[in-house]
MOPAC internal coordinates of N, CA, C and O (Angstrom, degrees):
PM7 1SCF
backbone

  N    0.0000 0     0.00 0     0.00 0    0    0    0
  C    1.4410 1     0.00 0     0.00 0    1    0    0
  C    1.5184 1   109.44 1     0.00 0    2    1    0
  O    1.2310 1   126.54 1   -57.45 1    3    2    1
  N    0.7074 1   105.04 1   122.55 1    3    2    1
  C    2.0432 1   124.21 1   165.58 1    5    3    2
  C    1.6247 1   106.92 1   -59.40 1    6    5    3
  O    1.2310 1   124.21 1   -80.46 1    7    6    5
  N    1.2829 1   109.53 1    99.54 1    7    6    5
  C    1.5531 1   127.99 1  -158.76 1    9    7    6
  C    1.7986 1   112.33 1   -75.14 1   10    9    7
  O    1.2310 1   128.79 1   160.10 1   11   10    9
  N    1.8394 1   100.67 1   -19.90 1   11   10    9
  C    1.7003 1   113.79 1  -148.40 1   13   11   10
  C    1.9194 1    80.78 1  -120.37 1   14   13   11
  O    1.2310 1   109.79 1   175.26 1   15   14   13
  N    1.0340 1   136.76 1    -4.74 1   15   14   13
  C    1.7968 1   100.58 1   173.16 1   17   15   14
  C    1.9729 1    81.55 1   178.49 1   18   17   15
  O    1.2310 1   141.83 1    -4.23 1   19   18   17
  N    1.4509 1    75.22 1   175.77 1   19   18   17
  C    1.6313 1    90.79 1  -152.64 1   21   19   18
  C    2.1185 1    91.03 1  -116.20 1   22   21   19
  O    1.2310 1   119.37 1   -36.74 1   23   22   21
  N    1.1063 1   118.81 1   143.26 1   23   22   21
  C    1.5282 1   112.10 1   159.60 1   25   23   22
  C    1.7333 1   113.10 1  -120.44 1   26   25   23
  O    1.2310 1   119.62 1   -51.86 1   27   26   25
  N    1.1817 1   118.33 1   128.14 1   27   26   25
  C    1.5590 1   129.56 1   153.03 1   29   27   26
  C    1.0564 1   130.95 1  -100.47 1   30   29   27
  O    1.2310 1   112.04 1   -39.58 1   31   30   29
  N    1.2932 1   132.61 1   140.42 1   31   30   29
  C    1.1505 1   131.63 1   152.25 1   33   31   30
  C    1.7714 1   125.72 1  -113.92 1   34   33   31
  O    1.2310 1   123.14 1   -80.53 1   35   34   33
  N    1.2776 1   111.58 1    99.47 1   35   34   33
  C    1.7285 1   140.21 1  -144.40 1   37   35   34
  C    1.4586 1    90.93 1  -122.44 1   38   37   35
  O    1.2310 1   125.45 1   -38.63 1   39   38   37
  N    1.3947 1   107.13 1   141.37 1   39   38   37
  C    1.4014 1   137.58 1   145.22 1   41   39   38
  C    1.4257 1   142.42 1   -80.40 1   42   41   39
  O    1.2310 1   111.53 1  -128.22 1   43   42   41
  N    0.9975 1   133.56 1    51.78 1   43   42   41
  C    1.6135 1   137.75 1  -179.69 1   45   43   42
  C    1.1925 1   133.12 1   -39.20 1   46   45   43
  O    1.2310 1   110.95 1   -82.85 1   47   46   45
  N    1.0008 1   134.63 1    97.15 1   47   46   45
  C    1.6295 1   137.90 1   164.45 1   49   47   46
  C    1.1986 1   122.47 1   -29.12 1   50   49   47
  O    1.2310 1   109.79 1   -24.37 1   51   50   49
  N    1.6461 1   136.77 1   155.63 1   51   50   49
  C    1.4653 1    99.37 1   175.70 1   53   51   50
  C    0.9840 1    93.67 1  -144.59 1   54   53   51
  O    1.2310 1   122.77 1  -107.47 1   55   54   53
  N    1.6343 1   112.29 1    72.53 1   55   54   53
  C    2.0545 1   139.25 1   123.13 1   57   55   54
  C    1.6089 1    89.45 1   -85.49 1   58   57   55
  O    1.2310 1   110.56 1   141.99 1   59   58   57
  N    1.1753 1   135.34 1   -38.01 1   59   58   57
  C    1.3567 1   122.25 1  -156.25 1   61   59   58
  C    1.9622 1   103.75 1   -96.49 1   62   61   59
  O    1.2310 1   125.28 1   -16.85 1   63   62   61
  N    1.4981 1   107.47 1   163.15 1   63   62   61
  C    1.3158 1    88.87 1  -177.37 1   65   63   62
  C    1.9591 1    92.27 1  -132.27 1   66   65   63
  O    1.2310 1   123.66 1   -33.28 1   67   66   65
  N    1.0930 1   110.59 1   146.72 1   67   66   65
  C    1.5167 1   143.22 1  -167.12 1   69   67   66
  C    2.0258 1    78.59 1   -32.94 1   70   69   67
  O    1.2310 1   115.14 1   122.20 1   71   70   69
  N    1.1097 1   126.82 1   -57.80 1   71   70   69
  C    2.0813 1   121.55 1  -158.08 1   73   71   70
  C    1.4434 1    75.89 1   -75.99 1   74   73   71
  O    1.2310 1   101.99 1    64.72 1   75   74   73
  N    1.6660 1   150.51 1  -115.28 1   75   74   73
  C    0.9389 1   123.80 1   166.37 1   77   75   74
  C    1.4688 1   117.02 1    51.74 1   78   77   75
  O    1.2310 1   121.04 1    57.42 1   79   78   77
  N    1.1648 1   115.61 1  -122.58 1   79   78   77
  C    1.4983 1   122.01 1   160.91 1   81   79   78
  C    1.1132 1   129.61 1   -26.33 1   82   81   79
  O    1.2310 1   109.57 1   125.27 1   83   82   81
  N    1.5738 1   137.17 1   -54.73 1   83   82   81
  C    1.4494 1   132.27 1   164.48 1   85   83   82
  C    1.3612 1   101.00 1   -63.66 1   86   85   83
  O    1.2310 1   110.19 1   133.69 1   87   86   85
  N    1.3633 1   136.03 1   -46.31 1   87   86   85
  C    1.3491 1   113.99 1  -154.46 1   89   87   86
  C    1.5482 1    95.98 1   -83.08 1   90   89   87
  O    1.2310 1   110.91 1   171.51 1   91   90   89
  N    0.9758 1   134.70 1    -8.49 1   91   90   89
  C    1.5054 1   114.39 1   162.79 1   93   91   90
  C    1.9272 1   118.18 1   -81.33 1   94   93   91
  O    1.2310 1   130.08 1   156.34 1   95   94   93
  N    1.4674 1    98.17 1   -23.66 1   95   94   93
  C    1.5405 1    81.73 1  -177.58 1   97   95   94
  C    1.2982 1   122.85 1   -70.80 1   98   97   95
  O    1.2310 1   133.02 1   140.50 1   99   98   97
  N    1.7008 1    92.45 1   -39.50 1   99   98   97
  C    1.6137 1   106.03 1   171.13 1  101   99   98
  C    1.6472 1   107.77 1   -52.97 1  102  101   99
  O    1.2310 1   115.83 1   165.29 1  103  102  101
  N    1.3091 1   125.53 1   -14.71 1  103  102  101
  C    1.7799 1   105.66 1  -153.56 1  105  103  102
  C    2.0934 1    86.65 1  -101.34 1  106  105  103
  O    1.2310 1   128.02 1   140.59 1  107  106  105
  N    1.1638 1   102.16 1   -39.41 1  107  106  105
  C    1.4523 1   114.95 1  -177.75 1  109  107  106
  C    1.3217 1   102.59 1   -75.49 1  110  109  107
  O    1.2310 1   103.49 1   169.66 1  111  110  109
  N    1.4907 1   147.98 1   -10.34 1  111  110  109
  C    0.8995 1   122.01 1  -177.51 1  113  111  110
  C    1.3646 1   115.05 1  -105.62 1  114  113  111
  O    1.2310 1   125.79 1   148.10 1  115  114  113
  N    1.7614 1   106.48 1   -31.90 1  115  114  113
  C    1.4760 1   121.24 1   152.78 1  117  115  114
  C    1.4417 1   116.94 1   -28.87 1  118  117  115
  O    1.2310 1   112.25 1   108.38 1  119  118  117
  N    1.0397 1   132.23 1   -71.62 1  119  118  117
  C    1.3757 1   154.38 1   167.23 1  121  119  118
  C    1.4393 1   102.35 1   -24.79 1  122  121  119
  O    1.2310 1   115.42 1   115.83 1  123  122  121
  N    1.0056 1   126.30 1   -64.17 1  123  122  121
  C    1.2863 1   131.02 1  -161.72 1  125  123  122
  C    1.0622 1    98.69 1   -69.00 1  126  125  123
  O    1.2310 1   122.20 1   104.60 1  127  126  125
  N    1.4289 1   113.39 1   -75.40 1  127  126  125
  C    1.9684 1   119.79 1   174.24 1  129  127  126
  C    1.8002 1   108.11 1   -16.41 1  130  129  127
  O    1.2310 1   134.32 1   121.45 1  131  130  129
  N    1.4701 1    89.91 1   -58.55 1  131  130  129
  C    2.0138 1    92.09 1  -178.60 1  133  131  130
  C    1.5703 1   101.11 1   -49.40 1  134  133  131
  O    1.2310 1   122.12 1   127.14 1  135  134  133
  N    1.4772 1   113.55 1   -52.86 1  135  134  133
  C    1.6355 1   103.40 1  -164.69 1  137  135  134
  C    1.2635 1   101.97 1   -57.01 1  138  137  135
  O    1.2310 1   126.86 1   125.12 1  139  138  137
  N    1.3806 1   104.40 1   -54.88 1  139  138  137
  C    2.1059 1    90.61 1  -170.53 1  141  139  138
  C    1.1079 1   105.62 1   -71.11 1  142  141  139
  O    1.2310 1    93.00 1  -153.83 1  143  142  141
  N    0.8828 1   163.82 1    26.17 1  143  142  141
  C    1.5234 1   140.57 1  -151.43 1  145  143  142
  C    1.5366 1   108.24 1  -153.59 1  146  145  143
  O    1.2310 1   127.23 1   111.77 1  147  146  145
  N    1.3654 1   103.70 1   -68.23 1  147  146  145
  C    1.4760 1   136.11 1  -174.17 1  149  147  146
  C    1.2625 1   121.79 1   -84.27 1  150  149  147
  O    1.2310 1   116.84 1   153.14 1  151  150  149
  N    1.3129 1   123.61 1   -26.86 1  151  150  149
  C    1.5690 1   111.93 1   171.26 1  153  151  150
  C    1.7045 1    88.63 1    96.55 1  154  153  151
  O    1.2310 1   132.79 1    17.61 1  155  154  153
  N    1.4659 1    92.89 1  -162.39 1  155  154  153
  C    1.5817 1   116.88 1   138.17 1  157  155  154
  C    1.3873 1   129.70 1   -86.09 1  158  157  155
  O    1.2310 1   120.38 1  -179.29 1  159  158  157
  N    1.2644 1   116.89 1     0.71 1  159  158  157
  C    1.6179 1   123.21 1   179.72 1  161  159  158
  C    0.9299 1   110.94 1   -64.14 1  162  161  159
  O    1.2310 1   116.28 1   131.79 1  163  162  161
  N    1.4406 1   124.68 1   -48.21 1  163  162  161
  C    1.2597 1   109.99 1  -160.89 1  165  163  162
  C    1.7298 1    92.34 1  -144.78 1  166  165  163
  O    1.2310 1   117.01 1   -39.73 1  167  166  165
  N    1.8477 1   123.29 1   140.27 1  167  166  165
  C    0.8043 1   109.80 1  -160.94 1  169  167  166
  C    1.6581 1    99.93 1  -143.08 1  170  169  167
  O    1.2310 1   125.40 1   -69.37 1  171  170  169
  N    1.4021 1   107.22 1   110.63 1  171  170  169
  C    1.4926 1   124.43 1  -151.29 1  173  171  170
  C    1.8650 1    82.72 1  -105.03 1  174  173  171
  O    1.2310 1   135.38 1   -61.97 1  175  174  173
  N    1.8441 1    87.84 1   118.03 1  175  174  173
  C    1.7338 1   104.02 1  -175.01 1  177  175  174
  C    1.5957 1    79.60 1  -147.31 1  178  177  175
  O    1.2310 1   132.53 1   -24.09 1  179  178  177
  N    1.5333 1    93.40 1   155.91 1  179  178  177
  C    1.4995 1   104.51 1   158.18 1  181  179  178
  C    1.4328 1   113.33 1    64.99 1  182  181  179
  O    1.2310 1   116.13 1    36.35 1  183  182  181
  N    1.1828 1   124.96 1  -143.65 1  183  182  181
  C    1.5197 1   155.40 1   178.33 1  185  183  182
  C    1.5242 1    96.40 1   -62.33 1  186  185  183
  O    1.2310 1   106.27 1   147.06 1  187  186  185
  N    1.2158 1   143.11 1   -32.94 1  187  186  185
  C    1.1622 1   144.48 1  -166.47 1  189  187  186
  C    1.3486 1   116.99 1   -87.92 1  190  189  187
  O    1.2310 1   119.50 1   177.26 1  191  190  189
  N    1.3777 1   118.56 1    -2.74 1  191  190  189
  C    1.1831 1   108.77 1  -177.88 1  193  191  190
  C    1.4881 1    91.74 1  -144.41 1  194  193  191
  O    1.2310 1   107.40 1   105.06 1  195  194  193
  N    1.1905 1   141.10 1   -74.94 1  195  194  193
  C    1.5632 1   126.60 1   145.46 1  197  195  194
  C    1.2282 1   147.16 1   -38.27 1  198  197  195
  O    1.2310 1   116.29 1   -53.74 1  199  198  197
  N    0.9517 1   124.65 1   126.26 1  199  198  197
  C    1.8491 1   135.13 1   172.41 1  201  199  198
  C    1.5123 1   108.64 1   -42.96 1  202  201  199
  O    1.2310 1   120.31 1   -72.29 1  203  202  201
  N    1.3899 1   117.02 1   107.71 1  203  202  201
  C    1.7441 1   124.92 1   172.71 1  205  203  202
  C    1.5599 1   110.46 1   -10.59 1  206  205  203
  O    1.2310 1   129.00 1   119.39 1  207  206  205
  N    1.4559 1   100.26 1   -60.61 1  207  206  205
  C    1.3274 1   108.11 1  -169.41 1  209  207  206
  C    1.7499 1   123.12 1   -80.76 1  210  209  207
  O    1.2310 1   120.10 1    20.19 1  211  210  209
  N    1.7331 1   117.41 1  -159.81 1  211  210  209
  C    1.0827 1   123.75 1   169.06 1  213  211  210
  C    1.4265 1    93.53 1   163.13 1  214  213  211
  O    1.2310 1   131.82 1   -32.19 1  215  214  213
  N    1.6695 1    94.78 1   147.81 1  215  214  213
  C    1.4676 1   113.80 1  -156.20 1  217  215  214
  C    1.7194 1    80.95 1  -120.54 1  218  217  215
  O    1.2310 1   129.19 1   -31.34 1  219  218  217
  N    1.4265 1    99.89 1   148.66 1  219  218  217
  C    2.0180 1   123.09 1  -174.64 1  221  219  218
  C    1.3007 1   108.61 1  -156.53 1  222  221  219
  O    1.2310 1   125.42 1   -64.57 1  223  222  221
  N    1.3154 1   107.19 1   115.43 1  223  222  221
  C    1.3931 1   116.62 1   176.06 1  225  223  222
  C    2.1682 1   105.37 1  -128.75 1  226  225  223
  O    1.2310 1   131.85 1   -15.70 1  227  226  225
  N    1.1646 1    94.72 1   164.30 1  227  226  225
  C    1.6981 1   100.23 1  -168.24 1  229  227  226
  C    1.2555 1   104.67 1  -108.44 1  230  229  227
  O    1.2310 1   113.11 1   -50.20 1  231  230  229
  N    1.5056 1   130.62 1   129.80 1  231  230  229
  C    0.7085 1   138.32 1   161.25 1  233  231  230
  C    1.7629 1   151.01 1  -104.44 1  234  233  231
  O    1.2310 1    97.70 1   -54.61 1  235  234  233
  N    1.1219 1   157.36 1   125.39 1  235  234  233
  C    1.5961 1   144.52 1  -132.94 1  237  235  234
  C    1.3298 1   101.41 1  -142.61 1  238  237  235
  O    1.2310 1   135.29 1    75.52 1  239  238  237
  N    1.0498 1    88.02 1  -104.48 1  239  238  237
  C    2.2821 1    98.57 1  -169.97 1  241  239  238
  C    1.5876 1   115.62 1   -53.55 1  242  241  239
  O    1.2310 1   130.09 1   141.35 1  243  242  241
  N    2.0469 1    98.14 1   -38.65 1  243  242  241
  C    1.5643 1    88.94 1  -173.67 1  245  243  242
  C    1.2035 1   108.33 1  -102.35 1  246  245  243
  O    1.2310 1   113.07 1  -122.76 1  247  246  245
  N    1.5298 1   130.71 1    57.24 1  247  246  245
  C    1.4546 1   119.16 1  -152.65 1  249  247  246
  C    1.7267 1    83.49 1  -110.63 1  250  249  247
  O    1.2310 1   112.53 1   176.39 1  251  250  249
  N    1.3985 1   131.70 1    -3.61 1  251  250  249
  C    1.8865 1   123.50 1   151.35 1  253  251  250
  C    1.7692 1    91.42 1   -45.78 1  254  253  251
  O    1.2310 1   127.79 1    93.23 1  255  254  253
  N    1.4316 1   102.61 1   -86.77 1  255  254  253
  C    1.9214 1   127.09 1  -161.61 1  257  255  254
  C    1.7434 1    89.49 1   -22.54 1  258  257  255
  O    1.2310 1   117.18 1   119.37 1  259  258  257
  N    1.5117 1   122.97 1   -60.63 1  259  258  257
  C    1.4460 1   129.37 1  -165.86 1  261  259  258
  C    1.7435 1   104.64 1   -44.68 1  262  261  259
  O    1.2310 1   125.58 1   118.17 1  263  262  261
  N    1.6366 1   106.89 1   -61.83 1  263  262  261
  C    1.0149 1   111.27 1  -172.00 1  265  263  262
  C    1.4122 1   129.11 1   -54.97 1  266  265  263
  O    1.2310 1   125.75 1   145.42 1  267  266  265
  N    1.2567 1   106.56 1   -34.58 1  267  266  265
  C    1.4843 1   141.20 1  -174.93 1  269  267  266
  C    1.8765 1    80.29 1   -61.63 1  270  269  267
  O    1.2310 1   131.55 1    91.06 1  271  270  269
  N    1.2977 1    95.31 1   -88.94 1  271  270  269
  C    1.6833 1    98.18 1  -166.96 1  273  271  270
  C    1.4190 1   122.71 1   -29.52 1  274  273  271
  O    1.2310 1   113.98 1   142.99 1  275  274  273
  N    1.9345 1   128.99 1   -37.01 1  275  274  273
  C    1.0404 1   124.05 1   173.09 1  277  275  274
  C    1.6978 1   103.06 1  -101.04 1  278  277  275
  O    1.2310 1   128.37 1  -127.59 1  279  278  277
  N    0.9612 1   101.48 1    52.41 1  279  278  277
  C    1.5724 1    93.29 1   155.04 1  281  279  278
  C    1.5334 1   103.03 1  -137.82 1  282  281  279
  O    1.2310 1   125.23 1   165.18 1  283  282  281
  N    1.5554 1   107.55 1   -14.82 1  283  282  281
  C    1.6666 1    94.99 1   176.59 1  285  283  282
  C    1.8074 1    93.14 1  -114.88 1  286  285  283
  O    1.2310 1   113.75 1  -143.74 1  287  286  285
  N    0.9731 1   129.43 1    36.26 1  287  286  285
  C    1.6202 1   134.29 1   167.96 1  289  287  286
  C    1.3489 1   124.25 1   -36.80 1  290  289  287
  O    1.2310 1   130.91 1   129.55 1  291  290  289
  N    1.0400 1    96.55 1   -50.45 1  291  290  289
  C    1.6041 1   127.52 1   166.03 1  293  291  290
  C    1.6395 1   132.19 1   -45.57 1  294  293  291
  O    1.2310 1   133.43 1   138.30 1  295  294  293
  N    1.1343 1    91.64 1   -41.70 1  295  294  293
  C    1.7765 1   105.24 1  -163.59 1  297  295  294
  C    1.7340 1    84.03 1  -111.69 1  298  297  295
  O    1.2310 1   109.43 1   137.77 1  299  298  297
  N    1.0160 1   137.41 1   -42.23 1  299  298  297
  C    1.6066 1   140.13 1   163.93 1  301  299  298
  C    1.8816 1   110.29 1   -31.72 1  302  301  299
  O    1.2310 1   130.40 1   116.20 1  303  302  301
  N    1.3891 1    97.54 1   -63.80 1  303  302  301
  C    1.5202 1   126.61 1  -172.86 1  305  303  302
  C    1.4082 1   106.11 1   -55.54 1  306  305  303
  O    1.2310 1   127.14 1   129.73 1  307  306  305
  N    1.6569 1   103.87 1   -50.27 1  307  306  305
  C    1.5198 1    96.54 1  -159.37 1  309  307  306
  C    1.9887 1    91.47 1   -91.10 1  310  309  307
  O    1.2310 1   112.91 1   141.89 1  311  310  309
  N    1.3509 1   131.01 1   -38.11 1  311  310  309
  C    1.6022 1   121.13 1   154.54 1  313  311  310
  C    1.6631 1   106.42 1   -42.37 1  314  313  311
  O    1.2310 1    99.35 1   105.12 1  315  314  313
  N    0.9237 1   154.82 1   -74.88 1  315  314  313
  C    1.3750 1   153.84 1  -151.50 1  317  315  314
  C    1.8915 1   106.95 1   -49.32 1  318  317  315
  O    1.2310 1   122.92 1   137.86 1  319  318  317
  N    1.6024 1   112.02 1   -42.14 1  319  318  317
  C    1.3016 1   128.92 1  -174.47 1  321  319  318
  C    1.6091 1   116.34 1   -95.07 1  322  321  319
  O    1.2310 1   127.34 1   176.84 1  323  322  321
  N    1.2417 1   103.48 1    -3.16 1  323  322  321
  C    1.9227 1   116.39 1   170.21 1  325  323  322
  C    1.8073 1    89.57 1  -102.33 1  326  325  323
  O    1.2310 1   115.21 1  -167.29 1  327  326  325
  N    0.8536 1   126.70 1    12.71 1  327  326  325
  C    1.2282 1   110.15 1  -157.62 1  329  327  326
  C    1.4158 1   163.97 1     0.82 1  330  329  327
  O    1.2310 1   131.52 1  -101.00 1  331  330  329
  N    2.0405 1    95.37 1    79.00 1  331  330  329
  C    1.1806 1   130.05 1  -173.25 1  333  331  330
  C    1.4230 1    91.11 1  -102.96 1  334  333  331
  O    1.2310 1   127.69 1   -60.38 1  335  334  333
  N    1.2568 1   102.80 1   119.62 1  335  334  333
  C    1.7580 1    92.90 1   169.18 1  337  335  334
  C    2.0565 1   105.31 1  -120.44 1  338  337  335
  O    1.2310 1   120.10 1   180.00 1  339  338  337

């Protein structure tokens, strides 16, 4: 698992707007992490458990190549840092 950032590939409606969308996955997914993870001890919301930010880019024709890329992210990430490029 890739320890430093997360990749999706999501569909957006457009009543909804791109912060919208992250800020719920991040808030629902936080949450969850606490339930399994954390108990009630410790309760990872917000900034505390996610990175402030998040990077969004659009994708069309090559959105196979996209998919392709985050499904092998992993094995890319950890070759890229042994340095196999």
């Amino acid at each position: 698992m890739v320890s430093d950032h997360v990749h999706m590939c999501i569909s957006i409606p457009p009543k909804y707007s791109v912060s919208e969308v992250v800020g719920y996955l991040k808030g629902k997914s936080a949450i969850a992490i606490a339930r399994q993870f954390g108990g009630r001890k410790r309760n990872f919301s917000g900034e505390k458990f996610w990175a402030r930010g998040y990077a969004v880019s659009t994708i069309g024709l090559e959105i196979e190549m996209v998919k392709n890329y985050i499904a092998h992210q992993e094995r890319t990430d950890r070759e890229n840092e042994e340095g196999r490029f």
